[in-house]
ZAZA-272887 format. One record per residue (C-alpha): residue in one letter; x, y, z. Coordinates in steps of 0.02 Angstrom, whole numbers, plus 50000, padded with zeros to 5 digits. Layout:
% ZAZA-272887
aXYZ
...
This chain:
% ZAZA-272887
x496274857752401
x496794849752240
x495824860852134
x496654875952231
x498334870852183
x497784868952026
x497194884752023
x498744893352089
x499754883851966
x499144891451806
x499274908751869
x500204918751760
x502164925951780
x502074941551869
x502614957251782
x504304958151866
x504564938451823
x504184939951631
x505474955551634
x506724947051700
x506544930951628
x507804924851492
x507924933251320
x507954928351162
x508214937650997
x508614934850809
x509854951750816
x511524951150839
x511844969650795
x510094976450745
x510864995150755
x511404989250568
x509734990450497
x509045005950611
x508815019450484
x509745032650549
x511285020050557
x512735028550467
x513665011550395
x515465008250358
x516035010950188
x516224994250155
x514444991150179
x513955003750029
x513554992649874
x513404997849697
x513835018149701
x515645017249682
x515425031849557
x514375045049657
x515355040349846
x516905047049747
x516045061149655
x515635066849846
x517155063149917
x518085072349777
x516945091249820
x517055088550006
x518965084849988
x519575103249978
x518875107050165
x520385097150230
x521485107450140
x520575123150193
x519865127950025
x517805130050020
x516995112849941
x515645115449824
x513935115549882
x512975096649797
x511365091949740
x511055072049768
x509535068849662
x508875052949636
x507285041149690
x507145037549882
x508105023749968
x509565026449832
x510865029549932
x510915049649939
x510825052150121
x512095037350178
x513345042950053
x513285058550110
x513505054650289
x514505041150271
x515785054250195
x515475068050314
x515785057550466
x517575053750381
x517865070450325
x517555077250503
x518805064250578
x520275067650480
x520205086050482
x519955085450683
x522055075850656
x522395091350519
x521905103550630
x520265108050536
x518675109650628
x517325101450554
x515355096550591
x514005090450503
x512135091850541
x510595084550444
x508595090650425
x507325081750323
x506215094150257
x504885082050235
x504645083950448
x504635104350456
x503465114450429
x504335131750427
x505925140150389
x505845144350552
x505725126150639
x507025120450507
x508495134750567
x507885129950738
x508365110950699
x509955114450623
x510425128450768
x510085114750885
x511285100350815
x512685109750803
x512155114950978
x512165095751021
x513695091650937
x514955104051000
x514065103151164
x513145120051199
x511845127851274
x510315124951194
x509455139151114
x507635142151180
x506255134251057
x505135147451086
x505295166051094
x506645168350978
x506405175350826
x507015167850652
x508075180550618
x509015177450795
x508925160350745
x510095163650596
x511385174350706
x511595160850827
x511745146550696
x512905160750604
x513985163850754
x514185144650819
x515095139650654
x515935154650651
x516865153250838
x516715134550843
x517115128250659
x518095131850472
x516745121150385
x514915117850439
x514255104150336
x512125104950340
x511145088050241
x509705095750193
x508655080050149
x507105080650050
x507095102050049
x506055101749924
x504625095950030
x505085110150143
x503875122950095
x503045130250212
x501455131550322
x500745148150263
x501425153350093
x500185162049974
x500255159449783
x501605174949762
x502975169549908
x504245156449859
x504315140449972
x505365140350116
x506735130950064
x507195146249947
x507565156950093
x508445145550158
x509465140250008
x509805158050006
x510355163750197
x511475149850209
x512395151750046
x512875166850087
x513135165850263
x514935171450255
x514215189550194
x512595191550297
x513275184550430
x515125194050441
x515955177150452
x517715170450435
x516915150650430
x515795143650309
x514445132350258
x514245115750142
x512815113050093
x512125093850019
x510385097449965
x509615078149936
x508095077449827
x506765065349737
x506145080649640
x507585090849587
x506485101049462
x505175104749614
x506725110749703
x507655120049557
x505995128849487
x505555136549670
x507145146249721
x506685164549679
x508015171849586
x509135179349706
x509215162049776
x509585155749598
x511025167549567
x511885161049723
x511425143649742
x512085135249604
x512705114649662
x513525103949573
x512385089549537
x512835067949575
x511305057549514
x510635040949604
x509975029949488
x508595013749566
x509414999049640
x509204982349555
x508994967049640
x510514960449632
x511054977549732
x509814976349837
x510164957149865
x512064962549895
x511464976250026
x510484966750134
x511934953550136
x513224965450171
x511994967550338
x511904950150365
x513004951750517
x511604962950597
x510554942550630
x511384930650728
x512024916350618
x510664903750549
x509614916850644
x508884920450426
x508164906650328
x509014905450169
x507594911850054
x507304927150179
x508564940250086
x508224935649902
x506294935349932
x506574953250027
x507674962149870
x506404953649742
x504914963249867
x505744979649850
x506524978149689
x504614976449615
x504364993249696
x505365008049650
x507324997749711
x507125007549866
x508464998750009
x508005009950144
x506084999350105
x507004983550107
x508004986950259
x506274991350347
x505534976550276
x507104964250335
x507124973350518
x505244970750535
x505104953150474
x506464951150629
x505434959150749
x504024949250704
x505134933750731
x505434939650902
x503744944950960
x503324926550932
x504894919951005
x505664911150862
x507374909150844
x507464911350641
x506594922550521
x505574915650383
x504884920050234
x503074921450305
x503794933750423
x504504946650272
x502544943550209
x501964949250366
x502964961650378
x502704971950223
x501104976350258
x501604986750410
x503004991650346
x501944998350208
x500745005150327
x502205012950426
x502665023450258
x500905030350230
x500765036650400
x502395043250378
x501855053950212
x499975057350287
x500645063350452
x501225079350337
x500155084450218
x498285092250230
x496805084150242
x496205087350073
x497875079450021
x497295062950108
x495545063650039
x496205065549861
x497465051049895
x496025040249980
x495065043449836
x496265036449716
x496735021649818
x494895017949828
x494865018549638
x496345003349612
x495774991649743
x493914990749718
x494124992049532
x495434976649505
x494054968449399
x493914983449264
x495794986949273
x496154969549232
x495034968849087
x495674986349004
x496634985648868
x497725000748919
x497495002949109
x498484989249218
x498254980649385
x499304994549463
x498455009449388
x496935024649457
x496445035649309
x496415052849364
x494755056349303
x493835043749385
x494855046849543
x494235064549542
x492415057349516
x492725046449669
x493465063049772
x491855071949741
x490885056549790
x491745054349950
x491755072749981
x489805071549970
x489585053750054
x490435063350186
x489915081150203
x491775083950164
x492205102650093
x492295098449882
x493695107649804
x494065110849606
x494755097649503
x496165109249464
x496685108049666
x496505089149659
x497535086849510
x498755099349590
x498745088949749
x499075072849687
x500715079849584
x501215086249747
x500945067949819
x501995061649658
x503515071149728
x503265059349884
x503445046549773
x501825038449862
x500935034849695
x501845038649536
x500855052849390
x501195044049218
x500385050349039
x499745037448925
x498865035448780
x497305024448711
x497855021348542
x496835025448380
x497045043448411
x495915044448562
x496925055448642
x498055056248815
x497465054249003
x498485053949183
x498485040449267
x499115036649471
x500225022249483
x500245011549647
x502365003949640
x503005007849824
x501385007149920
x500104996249894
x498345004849858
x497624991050020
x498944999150131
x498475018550091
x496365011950109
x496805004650277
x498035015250353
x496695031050314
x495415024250378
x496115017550544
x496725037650561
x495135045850513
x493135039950534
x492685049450389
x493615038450256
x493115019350393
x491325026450357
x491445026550152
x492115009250175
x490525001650261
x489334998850113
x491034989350010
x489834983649881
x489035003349858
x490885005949859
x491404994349720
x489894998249610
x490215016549593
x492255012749559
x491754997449420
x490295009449344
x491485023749320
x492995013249268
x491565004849148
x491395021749067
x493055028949060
């Protein structure tokens, strides 16, 4: 009898119990550090300059005059897509007391895969905003597509304002060598919307971009000719930026809810990087969510330490989740290169810690395309390839040279991501790359041997 009781007494909560049960968190207002969180303007740190540069071309829609169409360039996490919401959102609210009938939408060309899904998008949040029947996603053809986004703005609004974030990655899903990327048509239709499409309205257009000469050097040039934006550079944030953005967020943790090392260690994580705040955002909300899944009550560093791996992990899915498989190979093949070959690389007297030479990451592609009965392509499509991946801004391409007149080489940098993360992330998502890892020391000798030689 006793050892029934006993029995019944370490039986676990039921379902319904643990839901219900008191909760406990570390976030006071964790909408603060959501990324699609569009933040007061007195949270913006350290762009004083380019949030009145914007304000100053959108300014003439509340006076009924046509703004300027922009191009934000500048390094991810800088700022260009906050700013240019932030000021949006206000534009839109003062001319609804002016009488002037504004929206704003946003696409990230990184996510679509045609000019046709990316109309679609926009078509549909301006659908969702001034609350109207959704068009059909399917049987409708782009063209349609354009009338409908055409006529909305035109019956519904003076000013359309459309964030085109990252366009340049926007290129589209069957283009041959002799049609210009998607994001040229687009560029195109909706800067000169008011003639095609007979309207009395009009569009803004704030093109964001980490590559602005990937962007500028694919409009056609009937898209050049009418496209032409006025231009508002991000620069990297510091760490003392970074520092002062994360504090200025503070109020998204309950109070004592951070230890007091949490922030500076978080801006000194991403400031090593590339200054990227949207990464040290990520990184601050998911050393909180750690904190929580263990039922703590304050964050420490050990969680942000935890937490950068998947957070990490979470930015390479991101990137592979859009771009070919041959893409990922080529970028597997590189990240193979800097983590099995730290020994070499530390030794070199012009590679670093950080570093893949191309060359021997092309040597490494063609041995994992063979280890693997992958299709081999020509080193001209890798090296093409992993410039495209540059414009991610998942490794960085830098030029170099040896000294003593022994000529220049390429060279893949790993600052955002960590070469570990890309290894582990690929080969969780494909068997082909878990299968090259099995023989590590195979593995290591082929990437020292090669780096040996190089």
């Amino acid at each position: 009898m006793v050892e029934e009781l006993g029995e019944q007494s370490e039986r676990p909560l039921s379902i319904t119990d643990q839901l219900t049960s008191e909760y406990n968190t570390v976030f006071n207002n964790k909408d603060l550090i959501e990324p699609d969180t569009i933040v007061d303007e007195d949270r913006i740190v350290g762009r004083d300059e380019q949030l009145n540069r914007v304000i100053n071309i959108i300014k003439p829609a509340l006076h009924g005059d046509q703004p300027e169409d922009m191009l934000l360039r500048g390094p991810s996490g800088t700022g260009k897509t906050l700013i240019a919401g932030t000021v949006a959102t206000k534009a839109i609210k003062i001319g609804a007391s002016r009488d002037v009938q504004m929206e704003f939408v946003e696409v990230n060309g990184k996510h679509k895969k045609s000019e046709h899904e990316a109309i679609h998008q926009i078509t549909h949040a301006f659908e969702r905003e001034l609350d109207l029947e959704y068009t059909s996603k399917t049987g409708v053809s782009t063209s349609s597509r354009y009338d409908r986004l055409f006529d909305i703005v035109d019956e519904y609004l003076d000013f359309g304002i459309v964030i085109l974030d990252e366009l340049d990655l926007l290129v589209g899903d069957s283009r041959n060598k002799d049609e210009p990327p998607a994001f040229s048509d687009i560029l195109y239709k909706l800067s000169r919307a008011k003639r095609i499409g007979k309207m009395d309205s009009s569009f803004t257009l704030i093109v964001t971009t980490n590559s602005p000469n990937s962007l500028m050097s694919g409009l056609n040039s009937r898209t050049d000719s009418t496209f032409n934006p006025t231009e508002v550079s991000f620069a990297d944030y510091n760490a003392n930026e970074l520092r002062e953005i994360l504090s200025h967020r503070r109020d998204a943790f309950y109070e004592d809810a951070l230890d007091d090392d949490v922030i500076p260690y978080v801006a000194a994580v991403a400031a090593q990087g590339e200054g990227d705040a949207r990464f040290a955002i990520d990184l601050l909300r998911e050393a909180g969510n750690i904190a929580n899944r263990r039922e703590m009550q304050t964050v420490h560093k050990s969680h942000v330490e935890e937490a950068k791996n998947q957070v990490e992990k979470n930015y390479v899915v991101d990137v592979i989740e859009n771009v070919s498989f041959q893409k990922q190979v080529s970028l597997f093949a590189a990240a193979v290169v800097n983590l099995y070959g730290q020994t070499e690389l530390g030794r070199s007297d012009y590679l670093t810690e950080m570093s893949a030479p191309a060359t021997v990451a092309h040597t490494l592609y063609n041995w994992i395309t063979d280890h693997e009965d992958i299709e081999q392509r020509s080193k001209h499509s890798f090296l093409r390839w992993m410039r495209e991946l540059d414009t991610y801004e998942v490794i960085e391409l830098n030029r170099k040279g040896r000294g003593n007149e022994m000529g220049v080489f390429a060279e893949y940098i790993f600052h955002n991501l960590s070469a570990e993360a890309m290894v582990e992330t690929l080969a969780d998502k494909d068997k082909r790359f878990a299968n090259v890892l099995e023989d590590e020391e195979l593995l290591k000798s082929v990437v020292q041997t090669n780096l040996k030689n190089f």
